[in-house]
N, CA, C and O atoms as CSV, one atom per row, in Angstrom:
chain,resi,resn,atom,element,x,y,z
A,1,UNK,N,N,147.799,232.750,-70.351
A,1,UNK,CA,C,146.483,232.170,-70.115
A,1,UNK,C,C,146.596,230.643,-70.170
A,1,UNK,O,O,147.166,229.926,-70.992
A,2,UNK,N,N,145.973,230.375,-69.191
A,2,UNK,CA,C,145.949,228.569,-69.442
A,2,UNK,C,C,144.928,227.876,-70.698
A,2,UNK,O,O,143.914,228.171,-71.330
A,3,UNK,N,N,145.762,226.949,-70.607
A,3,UNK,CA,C,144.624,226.653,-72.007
A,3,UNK,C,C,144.145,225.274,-71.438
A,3,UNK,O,O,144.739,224.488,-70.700
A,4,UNK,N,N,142.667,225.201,-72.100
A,4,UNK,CA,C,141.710,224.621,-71.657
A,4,UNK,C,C,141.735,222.931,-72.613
A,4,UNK,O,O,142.231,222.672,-73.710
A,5,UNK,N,N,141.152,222.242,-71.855
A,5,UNK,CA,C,141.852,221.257,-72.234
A,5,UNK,C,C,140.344,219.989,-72.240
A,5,UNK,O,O,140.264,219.280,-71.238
A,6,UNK,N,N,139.185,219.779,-73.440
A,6,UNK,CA,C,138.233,218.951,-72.701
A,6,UNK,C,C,138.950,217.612,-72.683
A,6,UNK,O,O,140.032,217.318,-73.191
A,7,UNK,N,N,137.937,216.723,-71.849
A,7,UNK,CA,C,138.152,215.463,-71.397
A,7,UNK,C,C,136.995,214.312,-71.963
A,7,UNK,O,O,135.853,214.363,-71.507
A,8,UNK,N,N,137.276,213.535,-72.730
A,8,UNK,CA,C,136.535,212.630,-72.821
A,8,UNK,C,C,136.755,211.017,-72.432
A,8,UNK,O,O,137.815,210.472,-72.740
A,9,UNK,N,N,135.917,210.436,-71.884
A,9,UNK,CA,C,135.996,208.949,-71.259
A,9,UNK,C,C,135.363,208.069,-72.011
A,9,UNK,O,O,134.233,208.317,-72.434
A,10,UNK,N,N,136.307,206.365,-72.415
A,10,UNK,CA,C,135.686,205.947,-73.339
A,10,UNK,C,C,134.796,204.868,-72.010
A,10,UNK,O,O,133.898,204.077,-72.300
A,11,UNK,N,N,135.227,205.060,-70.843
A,11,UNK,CA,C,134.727,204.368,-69.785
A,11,UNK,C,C,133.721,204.701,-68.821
A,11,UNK,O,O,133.377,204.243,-67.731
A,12,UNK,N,N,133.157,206.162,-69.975
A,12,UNK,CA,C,132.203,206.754,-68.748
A,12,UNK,C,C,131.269,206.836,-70.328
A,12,UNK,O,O,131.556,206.681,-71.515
A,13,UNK,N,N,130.006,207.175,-69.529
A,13,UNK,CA,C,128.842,207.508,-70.774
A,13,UNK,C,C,128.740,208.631,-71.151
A,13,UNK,O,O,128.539,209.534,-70.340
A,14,UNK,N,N,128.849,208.859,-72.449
A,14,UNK,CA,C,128.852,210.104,-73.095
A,14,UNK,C,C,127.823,211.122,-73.458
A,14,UNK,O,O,126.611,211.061,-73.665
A,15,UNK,N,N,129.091,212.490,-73.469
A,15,UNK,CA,C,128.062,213.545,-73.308
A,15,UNK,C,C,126.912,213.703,-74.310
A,15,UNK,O,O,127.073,213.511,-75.515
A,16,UNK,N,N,125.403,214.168,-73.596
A,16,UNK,CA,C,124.028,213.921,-74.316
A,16,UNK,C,C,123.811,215.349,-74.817
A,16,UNK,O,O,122.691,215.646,-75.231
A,17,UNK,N,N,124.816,216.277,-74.814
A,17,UNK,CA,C,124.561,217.789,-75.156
A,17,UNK,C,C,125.799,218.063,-75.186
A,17,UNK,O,O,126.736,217.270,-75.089
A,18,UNK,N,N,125.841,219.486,-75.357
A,18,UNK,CA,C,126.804,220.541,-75.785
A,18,UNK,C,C,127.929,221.113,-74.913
A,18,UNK,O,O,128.360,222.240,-75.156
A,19,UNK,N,N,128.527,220.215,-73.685
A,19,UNK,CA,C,129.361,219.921,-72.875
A,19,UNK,C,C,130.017,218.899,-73.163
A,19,UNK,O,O,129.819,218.014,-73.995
A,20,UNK,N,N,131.389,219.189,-71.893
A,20,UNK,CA,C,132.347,218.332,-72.124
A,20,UNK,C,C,132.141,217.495,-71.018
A,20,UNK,O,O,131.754,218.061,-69.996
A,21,UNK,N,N,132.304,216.304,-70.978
A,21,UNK,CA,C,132.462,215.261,-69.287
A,21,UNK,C,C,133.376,215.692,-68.326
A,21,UNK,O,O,133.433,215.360,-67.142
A,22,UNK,N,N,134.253,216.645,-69.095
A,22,UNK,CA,C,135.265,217.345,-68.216
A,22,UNK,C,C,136.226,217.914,-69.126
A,22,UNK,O,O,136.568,217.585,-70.262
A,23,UNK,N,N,136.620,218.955,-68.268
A,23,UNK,CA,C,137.841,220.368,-68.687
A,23,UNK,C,C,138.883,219.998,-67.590
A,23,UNK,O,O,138.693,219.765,-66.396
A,24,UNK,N,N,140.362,220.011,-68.522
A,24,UNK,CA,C,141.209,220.147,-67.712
A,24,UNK,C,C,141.791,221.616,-67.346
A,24,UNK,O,O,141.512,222.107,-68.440
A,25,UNK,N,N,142.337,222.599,-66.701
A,25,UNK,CA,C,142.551,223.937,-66.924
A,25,UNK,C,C,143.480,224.204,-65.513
A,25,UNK,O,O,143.106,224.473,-64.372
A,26,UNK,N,N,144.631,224.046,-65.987
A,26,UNK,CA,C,145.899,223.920,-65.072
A,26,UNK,C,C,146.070,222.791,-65.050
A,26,UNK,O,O,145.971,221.808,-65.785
A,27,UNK,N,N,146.534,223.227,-63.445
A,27,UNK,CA,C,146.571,221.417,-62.688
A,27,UNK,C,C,144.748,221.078,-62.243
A,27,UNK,O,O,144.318,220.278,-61.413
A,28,UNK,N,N,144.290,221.645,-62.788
A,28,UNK,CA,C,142.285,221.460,-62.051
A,28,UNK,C,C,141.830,220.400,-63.281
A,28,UNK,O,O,142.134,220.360,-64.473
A,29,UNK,N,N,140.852,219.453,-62.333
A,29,UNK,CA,C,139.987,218.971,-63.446
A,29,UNK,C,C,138.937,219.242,-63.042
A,29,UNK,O,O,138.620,219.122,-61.858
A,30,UNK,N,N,137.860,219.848,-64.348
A,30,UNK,CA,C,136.396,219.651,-63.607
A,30,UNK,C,C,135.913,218.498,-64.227
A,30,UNK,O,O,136.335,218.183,-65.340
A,31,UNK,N,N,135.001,217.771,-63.586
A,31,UNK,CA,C,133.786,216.650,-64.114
A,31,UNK,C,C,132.412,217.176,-63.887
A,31,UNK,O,O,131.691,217.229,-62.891
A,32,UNK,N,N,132.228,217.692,-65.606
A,32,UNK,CA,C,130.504,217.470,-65.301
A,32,UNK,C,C,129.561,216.549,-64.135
A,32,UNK,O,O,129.954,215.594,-63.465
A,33,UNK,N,N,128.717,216.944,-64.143
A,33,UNK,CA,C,127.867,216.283,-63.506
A,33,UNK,C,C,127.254,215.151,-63.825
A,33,UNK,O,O,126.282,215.389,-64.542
A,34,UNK,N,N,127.494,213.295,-63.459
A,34,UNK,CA,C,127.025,212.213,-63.755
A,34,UNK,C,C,126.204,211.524,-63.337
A,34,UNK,O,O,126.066,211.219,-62.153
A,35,UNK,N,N,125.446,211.129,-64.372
A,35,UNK,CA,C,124.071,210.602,-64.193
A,35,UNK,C,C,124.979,209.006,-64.063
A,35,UNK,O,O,126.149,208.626,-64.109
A,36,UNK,N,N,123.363,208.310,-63.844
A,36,UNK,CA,C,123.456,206.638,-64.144
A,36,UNK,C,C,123.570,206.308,-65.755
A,36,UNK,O,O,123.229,205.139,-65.933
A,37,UNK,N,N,123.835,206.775,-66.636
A,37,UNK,CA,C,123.907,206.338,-67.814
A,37,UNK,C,C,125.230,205.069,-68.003
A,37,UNK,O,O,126.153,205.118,-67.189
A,38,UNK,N,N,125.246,204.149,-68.921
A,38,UNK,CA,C,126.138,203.208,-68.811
A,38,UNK,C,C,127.091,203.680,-70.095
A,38,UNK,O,O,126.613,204.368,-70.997
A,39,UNK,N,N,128.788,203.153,-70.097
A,39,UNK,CA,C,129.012,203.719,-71.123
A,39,UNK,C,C,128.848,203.341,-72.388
A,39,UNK,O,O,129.502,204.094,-73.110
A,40,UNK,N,N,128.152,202.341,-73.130
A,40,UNK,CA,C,127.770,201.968,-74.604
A,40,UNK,C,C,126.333,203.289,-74.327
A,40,UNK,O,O,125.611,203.214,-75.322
A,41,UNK,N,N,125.740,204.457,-73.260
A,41,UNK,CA,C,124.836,204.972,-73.687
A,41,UNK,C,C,123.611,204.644,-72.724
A,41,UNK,O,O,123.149,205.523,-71.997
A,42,UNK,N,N,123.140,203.451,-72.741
A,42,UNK,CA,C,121.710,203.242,-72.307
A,42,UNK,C,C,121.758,203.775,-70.882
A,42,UNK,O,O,122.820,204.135,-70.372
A,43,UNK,N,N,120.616,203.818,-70.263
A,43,UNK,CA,C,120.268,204.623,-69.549
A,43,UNK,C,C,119.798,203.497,-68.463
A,43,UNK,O,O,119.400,202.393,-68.835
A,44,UNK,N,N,119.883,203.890,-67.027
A,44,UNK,CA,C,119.858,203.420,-65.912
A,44,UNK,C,C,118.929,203.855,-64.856
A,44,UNK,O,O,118.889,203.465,-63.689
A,45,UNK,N,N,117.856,205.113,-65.716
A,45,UNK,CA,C,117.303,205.710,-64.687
A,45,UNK,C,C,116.151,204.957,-63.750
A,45,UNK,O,O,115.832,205.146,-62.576
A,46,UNK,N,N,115.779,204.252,-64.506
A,46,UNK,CA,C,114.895,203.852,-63.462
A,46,UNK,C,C,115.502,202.555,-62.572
A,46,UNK,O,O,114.835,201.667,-62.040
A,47,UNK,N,N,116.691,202.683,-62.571
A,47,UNK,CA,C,117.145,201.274,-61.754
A,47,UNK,C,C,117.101,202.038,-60.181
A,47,UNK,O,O,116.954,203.231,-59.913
A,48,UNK,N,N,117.218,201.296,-59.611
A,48,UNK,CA,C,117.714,201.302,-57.698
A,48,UNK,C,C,118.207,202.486,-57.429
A,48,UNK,O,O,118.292,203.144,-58.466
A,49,UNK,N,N,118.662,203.200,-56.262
A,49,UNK,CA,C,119.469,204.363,-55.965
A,49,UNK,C,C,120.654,203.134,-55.856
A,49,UNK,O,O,121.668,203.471,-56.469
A,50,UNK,N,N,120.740,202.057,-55.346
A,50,UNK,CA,C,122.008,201.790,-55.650
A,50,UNK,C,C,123.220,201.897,-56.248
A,50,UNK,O,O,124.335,202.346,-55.984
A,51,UNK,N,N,122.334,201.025,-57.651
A,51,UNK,CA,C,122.684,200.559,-59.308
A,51,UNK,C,C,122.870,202.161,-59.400
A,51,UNK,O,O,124.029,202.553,-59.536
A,52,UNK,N,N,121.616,203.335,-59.325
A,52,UNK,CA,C,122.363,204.506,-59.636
A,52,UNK,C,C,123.162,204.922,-59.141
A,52,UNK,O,O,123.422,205.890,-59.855
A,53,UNK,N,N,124.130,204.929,-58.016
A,53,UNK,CA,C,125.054,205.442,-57.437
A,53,UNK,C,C,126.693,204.967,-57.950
A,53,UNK,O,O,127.687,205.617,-58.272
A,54,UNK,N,N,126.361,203.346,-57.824
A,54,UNK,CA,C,127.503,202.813,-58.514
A,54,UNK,C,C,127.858,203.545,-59.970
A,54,UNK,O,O,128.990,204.003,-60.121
A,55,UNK,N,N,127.018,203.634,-60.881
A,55,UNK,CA,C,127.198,203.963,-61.900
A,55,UNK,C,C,127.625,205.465,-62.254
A,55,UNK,O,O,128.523,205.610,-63.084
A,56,UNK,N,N,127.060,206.541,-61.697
A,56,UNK,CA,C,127.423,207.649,-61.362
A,56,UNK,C,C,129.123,207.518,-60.893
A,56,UNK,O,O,129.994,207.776,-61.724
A,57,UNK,N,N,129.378,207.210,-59.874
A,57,UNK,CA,C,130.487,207.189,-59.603
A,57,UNK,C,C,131.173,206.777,-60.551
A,57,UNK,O,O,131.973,207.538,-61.094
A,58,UNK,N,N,130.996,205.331,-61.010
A,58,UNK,CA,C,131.954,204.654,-62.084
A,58,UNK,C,C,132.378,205.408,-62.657
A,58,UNK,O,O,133.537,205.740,-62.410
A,59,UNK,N,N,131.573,206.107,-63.804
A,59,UNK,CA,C,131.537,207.435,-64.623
A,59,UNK,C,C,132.298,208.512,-63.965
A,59,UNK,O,O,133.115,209.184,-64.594
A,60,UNK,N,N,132.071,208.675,-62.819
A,60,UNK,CA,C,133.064,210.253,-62.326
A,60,UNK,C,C,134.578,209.273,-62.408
A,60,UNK,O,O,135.275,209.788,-63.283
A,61,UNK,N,N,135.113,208.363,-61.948
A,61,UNK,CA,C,136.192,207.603,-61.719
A,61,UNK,C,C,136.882,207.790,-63.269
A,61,UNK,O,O,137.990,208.320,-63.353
A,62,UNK,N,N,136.252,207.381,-64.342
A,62,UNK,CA,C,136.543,206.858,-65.370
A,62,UNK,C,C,136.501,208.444,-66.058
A,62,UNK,O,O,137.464,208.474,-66.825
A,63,UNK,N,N,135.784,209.780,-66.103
A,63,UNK,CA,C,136.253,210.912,-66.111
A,63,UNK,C,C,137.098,211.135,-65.761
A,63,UNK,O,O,137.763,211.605,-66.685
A,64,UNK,N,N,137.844,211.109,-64.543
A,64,UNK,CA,C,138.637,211.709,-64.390
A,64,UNK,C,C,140.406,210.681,-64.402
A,64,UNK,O,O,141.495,211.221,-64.206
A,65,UNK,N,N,140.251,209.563,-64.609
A,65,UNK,CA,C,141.220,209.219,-64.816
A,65,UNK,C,C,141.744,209.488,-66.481
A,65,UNK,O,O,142.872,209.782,-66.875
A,66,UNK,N,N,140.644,209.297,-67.172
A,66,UNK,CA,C,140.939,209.761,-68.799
A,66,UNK,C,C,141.618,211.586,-68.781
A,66,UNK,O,O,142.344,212.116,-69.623
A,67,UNK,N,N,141.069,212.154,-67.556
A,67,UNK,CA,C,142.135,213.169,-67.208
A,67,UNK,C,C,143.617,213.840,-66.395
A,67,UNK,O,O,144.160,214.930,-66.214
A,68,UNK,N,N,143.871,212.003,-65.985
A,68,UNK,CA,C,144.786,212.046,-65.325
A,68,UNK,C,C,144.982,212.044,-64.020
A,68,UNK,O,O,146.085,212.153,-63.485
A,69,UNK,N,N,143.967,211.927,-63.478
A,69,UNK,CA,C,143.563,211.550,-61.996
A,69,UNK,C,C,142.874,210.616,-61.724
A,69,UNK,O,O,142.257,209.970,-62.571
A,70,UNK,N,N,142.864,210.389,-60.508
A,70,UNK,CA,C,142.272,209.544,-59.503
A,70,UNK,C,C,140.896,209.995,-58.713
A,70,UNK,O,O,140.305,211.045,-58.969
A,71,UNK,N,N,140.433,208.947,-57.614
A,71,UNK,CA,C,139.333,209.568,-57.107
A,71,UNK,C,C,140.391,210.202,-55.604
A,71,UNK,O,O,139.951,211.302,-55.270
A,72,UNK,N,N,141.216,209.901,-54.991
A,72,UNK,CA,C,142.182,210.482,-54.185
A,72,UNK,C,C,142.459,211.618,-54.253
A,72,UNK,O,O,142.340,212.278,-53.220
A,73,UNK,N,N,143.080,212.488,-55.876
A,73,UNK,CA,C,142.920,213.856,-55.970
A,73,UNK,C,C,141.765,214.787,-56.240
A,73,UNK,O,O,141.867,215.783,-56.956
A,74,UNK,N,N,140.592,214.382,-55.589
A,74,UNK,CA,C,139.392,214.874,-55.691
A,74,UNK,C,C,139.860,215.574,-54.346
A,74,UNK,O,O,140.511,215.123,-53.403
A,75,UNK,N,N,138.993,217.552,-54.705
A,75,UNK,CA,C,138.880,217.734,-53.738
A,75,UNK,C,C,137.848,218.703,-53.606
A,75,UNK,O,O,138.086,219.576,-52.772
A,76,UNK,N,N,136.656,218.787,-54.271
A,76,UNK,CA,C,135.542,218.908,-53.817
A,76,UNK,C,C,134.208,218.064,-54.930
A,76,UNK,O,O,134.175,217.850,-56.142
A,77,UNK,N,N,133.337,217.799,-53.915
A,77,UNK,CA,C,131.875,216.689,-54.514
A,77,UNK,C,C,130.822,217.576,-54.092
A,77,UNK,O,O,130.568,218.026,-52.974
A,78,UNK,N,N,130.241,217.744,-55.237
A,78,UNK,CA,C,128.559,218.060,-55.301
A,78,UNK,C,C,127.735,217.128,-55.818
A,78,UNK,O,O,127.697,216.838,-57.013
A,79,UNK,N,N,126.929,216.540,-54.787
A,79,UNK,CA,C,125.779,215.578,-54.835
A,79,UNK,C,C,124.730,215.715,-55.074
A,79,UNK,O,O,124.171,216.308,-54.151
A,80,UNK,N,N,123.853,215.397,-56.151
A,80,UNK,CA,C,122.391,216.114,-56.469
A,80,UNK,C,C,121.307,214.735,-56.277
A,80,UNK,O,O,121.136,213.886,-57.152
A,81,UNK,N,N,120.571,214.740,-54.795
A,81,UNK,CA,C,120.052,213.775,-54.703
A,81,UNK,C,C,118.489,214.041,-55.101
A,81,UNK,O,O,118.002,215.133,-55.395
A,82,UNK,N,N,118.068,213.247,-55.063
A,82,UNK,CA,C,116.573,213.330,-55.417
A,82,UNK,C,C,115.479,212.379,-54.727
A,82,UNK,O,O,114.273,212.552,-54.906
A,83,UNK,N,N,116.096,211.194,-53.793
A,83,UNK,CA,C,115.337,210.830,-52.806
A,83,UNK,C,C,115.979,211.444,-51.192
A,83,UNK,O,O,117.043,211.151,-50.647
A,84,UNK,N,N,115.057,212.233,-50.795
A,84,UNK,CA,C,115.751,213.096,-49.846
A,84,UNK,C,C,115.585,211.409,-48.267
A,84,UNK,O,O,115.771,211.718,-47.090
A,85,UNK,N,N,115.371,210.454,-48.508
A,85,UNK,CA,C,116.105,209.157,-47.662
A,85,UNK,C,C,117.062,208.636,-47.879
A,85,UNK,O,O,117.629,207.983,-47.003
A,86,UNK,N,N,117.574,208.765,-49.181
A,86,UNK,CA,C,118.318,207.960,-49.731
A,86,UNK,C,C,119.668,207.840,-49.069
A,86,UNK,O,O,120.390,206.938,-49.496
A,87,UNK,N,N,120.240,208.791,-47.855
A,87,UNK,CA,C,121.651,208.889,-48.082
A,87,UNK,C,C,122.093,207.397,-47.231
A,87,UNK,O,O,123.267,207.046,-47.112
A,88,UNK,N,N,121.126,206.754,-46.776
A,88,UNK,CA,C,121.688,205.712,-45.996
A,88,UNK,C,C,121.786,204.296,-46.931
A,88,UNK,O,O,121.907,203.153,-46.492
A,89,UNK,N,N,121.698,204.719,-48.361
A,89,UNK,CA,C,121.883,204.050,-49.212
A,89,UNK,C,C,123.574,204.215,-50.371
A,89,UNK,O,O,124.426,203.532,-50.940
A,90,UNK,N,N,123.086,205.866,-50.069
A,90,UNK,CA,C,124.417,206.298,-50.910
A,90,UNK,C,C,125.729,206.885,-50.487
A,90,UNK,O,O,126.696,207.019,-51.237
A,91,UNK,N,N,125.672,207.305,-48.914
A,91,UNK,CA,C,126.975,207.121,-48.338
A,91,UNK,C,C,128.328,205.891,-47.939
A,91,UNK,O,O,129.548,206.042,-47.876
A,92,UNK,N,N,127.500,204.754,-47.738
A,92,UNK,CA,C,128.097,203.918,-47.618
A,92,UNK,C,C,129.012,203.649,-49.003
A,92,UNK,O,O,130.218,203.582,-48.769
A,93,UNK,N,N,128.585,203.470,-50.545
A,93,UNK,CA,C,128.734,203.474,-51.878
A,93,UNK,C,C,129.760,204.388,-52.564
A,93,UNK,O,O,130.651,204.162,-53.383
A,94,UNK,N,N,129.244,205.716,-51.825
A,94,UNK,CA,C,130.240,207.042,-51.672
A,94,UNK,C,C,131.713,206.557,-51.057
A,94,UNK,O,O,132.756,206.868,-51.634
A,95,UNK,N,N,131.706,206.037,-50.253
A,95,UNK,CA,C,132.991,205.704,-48.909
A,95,UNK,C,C,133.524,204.561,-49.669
A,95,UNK,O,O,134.739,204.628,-49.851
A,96,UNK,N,N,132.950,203.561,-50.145
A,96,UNK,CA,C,133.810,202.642,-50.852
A,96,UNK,C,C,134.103,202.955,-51.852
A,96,UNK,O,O,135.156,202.321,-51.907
A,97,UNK,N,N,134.030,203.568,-52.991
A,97,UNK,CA,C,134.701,204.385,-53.853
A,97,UNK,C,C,135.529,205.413,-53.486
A,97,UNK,O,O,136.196,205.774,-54.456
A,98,UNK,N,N,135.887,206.358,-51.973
A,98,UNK,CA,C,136.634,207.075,-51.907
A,98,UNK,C,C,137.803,206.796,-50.893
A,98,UNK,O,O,138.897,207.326,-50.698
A,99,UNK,N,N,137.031,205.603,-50.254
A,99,UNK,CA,C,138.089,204.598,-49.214
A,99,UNK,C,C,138.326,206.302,-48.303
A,99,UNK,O,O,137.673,207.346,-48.316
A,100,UNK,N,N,139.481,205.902,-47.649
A,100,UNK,CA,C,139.627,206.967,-46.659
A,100,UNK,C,C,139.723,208.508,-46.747
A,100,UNK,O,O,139.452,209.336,-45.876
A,101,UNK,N,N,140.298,208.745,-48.360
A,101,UNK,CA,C,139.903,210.316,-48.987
A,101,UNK,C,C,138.960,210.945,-48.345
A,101,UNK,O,O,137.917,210.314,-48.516
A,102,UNK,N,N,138.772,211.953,-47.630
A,102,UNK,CA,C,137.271,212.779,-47.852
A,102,UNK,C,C,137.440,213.599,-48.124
A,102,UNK,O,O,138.153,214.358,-47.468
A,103,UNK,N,N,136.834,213.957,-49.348
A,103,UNK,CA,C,136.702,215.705,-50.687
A,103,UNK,C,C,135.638,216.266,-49.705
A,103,UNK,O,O,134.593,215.767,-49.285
A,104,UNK,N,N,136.313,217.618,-49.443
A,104,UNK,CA,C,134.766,218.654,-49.302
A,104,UNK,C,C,134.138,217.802,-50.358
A,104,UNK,O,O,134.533,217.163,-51.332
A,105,UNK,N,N,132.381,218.190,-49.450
A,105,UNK,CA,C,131.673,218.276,-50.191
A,105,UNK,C,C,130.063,218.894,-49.907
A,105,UNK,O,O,129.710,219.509,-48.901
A,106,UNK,N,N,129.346,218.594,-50.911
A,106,UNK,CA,C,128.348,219.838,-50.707
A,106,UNK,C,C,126.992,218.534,-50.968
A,106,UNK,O,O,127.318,217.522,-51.588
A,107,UNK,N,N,125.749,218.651,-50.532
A,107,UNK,CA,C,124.539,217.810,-50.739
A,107,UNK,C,C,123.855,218.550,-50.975
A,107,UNK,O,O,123.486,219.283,-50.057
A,108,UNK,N,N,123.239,218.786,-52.536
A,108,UNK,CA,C,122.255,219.376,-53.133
A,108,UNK,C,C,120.557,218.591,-53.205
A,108,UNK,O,O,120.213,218.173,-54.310
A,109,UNK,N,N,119.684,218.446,-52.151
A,109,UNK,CA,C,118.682,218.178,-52.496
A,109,UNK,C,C,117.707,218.520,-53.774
A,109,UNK,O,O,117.136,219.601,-53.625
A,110,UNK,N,N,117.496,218.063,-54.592
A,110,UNK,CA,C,116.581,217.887,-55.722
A,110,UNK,C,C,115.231,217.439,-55.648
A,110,UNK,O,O,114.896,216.609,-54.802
A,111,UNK,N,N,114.146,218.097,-56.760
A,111,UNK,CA,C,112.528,217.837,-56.959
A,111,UNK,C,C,112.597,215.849,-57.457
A,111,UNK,O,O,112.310,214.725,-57.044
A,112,UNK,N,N,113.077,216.445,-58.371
A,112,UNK,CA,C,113.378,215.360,-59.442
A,112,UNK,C,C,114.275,215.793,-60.530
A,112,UNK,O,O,114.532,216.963,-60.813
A,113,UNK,N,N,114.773,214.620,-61.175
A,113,UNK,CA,C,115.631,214.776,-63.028
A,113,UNK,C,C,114.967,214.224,-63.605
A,113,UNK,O,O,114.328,213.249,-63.209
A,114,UNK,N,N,114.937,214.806,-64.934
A,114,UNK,CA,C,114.312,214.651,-66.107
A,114,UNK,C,C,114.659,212.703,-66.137
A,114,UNK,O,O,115.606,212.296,-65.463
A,115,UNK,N,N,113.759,211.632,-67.002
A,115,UNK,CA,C,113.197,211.038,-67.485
A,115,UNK,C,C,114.085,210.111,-65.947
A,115,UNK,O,O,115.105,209.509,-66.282
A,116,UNK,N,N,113.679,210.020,-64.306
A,116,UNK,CA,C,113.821,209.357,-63.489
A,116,UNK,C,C,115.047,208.992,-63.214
A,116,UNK,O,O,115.280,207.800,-63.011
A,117,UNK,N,N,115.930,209.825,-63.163
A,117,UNK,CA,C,116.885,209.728,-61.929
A,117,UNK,C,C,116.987,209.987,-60.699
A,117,UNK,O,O,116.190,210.696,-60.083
A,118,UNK,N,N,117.926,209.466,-60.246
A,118,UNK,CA,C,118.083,210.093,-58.892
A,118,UNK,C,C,118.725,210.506,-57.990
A,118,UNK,O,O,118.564,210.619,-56.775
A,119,UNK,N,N,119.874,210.840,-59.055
A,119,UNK,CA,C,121.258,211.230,-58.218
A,119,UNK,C,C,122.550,211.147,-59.589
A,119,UNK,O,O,122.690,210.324,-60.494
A,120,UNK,N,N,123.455,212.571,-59.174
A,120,UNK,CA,C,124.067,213.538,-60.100
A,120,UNK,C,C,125.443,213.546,-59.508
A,120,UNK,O,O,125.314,214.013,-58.376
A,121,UNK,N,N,126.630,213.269,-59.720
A,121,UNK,CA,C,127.325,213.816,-59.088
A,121,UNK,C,C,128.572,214.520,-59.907
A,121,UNK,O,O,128.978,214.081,-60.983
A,122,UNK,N,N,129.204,215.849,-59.142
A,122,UNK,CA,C,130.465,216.280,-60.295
A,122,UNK,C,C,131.482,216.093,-59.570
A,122,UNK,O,O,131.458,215.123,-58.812
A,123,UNK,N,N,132.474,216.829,-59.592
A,123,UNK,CA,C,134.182,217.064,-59.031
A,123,UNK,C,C,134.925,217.410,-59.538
A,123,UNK,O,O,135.225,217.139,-60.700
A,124,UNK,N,N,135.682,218.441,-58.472
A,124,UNK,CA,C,136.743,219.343,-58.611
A,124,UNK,C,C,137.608,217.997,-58.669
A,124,UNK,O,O,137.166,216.876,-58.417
A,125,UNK,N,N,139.270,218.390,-59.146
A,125,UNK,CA,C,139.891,217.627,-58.965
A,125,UNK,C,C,141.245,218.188,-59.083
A,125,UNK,O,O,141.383,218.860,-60.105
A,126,UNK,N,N,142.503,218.092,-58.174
A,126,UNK,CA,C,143.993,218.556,-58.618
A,126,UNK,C,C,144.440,217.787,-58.897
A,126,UNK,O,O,144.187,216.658,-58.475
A,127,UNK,N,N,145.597,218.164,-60.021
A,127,UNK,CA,C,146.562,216.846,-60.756
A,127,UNK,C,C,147.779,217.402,-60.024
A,127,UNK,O,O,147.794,218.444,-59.370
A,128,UNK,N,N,148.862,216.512,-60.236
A,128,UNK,CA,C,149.997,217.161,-59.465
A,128,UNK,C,C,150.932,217.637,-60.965
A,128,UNK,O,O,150.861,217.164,-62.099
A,129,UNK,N,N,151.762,218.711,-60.436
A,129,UNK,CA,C,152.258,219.851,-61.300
A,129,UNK,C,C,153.375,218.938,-61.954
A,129,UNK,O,O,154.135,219.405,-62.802
């Protein structure tokens, strides 16, 4: 059996519940799902879809390198947006953080998140053996 392995980032904002920011389990990493939170904690929700996108990402980046990867060995993204205009804000943001990489990925439209966000993102990720 593989053994499971959590992940914590001192460069991403930390977990607000009873999860890990990420499990390593093989060569796989998963990354919870990241909000705009900054990592000393405070919270970003009501900033820009920008400011939230950057930050989200930062956080997935900084997950998963504390697990040994990159954003390059990403290979699948689930996006949880919540302004259903927004993507002509958050693809471009997306692409410069993944430069020429493209991870499957999946776009989850959302009502809303709890106390005003507006965008979530997780990832699969392979490490090499």
């Amino acid at each position: 059996m593989t053994a499971l392995r959590s992940i914590t980032a001192t460069g991403a904002a930390p977990a607000k519940g009873p999860y890990s920011p990420g499990i390593r389990a093989g060569n796989l990493l998963f990354v919870s799902g990241q909000i705009a939170i900054a990592p000393d904690g405070s919270s970003l929700a009501h900033a820009d879809l920008e400011t939230q996108t950057r930050q989200c990402l930062a956080n997935l980046r900084a997950v998963l390198e504390a697990g040994g990867a990159t954003l390059q060995q990403v290979a699948k993204v689930t996006v949880y947006l919540a302004e259903p205009d927004g993507w002509p804000v958050f693809n471009p943001i997306y692409a410069e953080f993944f430069g020429a990489h493209k991870p499957a990925r999946a776009i989850v439209p959302v009502a809303a998140f709890p106390g005003g966000f507006k965008v979530e993102v997780d990832a699969v990720a392979v490490l090499a053996d």
